[in-house]
C-alpha positions in Angstrom: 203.5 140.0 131.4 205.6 143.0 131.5 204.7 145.2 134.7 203.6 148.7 132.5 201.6 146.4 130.1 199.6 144.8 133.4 199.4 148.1 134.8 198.1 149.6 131.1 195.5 146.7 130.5 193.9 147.0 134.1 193.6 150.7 133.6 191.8 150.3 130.8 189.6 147.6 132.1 188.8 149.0 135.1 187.9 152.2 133.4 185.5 150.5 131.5 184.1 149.1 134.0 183.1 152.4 136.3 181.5 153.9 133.3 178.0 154.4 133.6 176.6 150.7 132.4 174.5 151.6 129.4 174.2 149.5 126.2 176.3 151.7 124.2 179.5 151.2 126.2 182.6 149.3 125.4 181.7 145.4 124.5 182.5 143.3 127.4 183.9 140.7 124.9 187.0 143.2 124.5 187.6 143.5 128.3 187.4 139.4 128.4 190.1 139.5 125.5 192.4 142.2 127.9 191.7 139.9 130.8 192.7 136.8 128.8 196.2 138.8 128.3 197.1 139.3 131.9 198.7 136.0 131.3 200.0 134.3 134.5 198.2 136.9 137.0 195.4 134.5 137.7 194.1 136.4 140.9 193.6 140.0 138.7 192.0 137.3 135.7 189.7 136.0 138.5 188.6 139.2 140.6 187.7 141.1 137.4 186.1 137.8 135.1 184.1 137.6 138.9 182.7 141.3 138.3 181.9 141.3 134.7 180.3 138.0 134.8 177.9 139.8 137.9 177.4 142.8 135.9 176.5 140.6 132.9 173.8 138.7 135.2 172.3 142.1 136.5 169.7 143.7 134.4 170.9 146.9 132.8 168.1 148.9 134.8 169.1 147.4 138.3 173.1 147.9 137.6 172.4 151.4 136.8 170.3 152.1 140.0 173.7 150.3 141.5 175.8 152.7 139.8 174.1 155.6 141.0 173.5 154.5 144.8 177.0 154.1 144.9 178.6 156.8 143.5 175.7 159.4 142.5 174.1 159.2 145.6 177.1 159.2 147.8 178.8 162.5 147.5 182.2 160.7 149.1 182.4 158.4 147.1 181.6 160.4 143.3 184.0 159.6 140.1 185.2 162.8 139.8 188.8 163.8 141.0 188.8 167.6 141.6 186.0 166.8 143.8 187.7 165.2 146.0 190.5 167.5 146.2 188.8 170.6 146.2 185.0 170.0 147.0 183.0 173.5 146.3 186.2 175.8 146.8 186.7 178.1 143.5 189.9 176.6 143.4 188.1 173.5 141.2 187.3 175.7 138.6 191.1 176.6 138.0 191.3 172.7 138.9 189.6 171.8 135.5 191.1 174.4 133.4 194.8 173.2 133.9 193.3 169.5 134.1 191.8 169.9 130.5 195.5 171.6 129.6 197.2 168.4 130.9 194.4 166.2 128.4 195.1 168.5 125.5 198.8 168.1 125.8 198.8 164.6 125.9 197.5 164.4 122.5 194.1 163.8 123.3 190.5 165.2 122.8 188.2 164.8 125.5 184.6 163.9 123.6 183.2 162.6 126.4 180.0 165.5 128.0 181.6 164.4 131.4 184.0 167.2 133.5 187.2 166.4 132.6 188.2 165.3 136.2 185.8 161.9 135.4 187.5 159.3 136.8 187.0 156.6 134.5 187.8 158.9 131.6 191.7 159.5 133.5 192.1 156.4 134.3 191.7 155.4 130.2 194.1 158.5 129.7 197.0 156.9 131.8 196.4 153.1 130.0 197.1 154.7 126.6 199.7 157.5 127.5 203.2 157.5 127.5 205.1 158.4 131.2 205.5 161.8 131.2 206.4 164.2 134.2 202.4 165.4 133.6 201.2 161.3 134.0 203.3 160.5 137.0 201.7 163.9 138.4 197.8 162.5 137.2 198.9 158.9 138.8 199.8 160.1 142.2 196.2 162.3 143.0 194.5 159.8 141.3 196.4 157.2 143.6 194.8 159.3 146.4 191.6 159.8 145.2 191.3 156.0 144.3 191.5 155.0 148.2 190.0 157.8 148.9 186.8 156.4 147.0 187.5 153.0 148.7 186.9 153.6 151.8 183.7 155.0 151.2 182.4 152.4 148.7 179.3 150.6 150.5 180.9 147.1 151.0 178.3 145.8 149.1 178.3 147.1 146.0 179.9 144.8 143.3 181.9 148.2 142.5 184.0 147.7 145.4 186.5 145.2 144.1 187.1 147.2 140.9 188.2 149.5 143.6 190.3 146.9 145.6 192.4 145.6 142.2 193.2 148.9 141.4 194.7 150.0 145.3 196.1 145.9 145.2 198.1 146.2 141.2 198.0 149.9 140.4 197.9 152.9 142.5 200.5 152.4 145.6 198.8 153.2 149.2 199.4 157.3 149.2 200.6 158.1 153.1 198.5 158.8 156.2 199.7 162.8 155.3 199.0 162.5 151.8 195.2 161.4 152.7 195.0 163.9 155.3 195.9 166.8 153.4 193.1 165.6 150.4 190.4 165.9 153.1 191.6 169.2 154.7 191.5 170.2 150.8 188.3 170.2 150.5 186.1 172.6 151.2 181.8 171.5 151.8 179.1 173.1 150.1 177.8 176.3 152.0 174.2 175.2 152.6 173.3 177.7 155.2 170.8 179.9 155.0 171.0 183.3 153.4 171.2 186.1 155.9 169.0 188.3 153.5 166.3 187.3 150.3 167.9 186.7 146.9 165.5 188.8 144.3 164.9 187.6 140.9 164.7 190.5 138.4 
């Protein structure tokens, strides 16, 4: 299989596959179909075919408590991208703004309720768009965020080795600096408390 095509179809599957799990969702039978073309790449057919099969096993209510121990819960390891690289600074607003700029001019409208820094929802943007200077730009803080996210991924969760095919066939490993800078990006939530009383009028 040609290497953007690979790269395109586990995008897409993989984005599928860290959406919330509810019945509405994309049909797994499609993602079997886009496994099926990955052709001679047996270990991607394998690893992924492995997680859908678990997910299909799992009873919706128990693989959405999953979902949300794993990324809800976990505030290093949410699905959304600005997060990551800004945590609470006002600079994630402006984040958002130019990020929903980028959608826009790619041709697409986000219908989606989720922030436009949704993970999942990116990762479907790349699989369908053309390489422009704006994807390449969306691939490499993704790239970040994506082993970012990885390393904080409880081991155990069957959401780890969508993770691990993506950092293994898509995303190359950003550098040492490149992760450093992400996490001196980010700026925690100021939980302190106030010096004076906030009054309610």
């Amino acid at each position: 299989m040609e290497a953007t095509l690979l790269k395109n179809n586990v995008l897409f599957i993989t984005a599928n596959l860290l959406s919330y799990p509810d019945p509405g969702k994309q049909s797994n039978s499609l993602i079997f179909e886009l496994i099926e073309d990955l052709g001679e790449n047996t270990d991607i057919q394998n690893r992924l075919t492995r997680v859908i099969e678990l997910f299909e096993k799992t009873p919706l209510i128990e693989l959405q408590q999953e979902y949300v121990a794993a990324f809800d819960l976990k505030g290093a390891a949410n699905l959304y991208m600005t997060n990551h690289e800004f945590g609470d600074s006002p600079k994630r607003g402006q984040a958002l703004i130019e990020l929903q700029t980028t959608i826009e001019n790619l041709g697409f409208i986000r219908t989606t309720k989720e922030l436009a820094d949704y993970i999942p929802m990116l990762l479907e943007l790349l699989s369908v768009s053309e390489s422009t200077v704006e994807t390449e730009r969306l691939e490499i803080r993704l790239s970040k965020v994506i082993y970012n996210i990885k390393d904080h991924v409880d081991i155990n969760t069957p959401f780890l080795e969508i993770f691990s095919v993506m950092t293994d066939y898509v995303f190359e490993k950003p550098t040492d600096q490149q992760l450093a800078d992400l996490k001196a990006g980010q700026e925690k939530a100021d939980l302190d408390e106030m010096p004076f009383p906030i009054m309610y009028q």
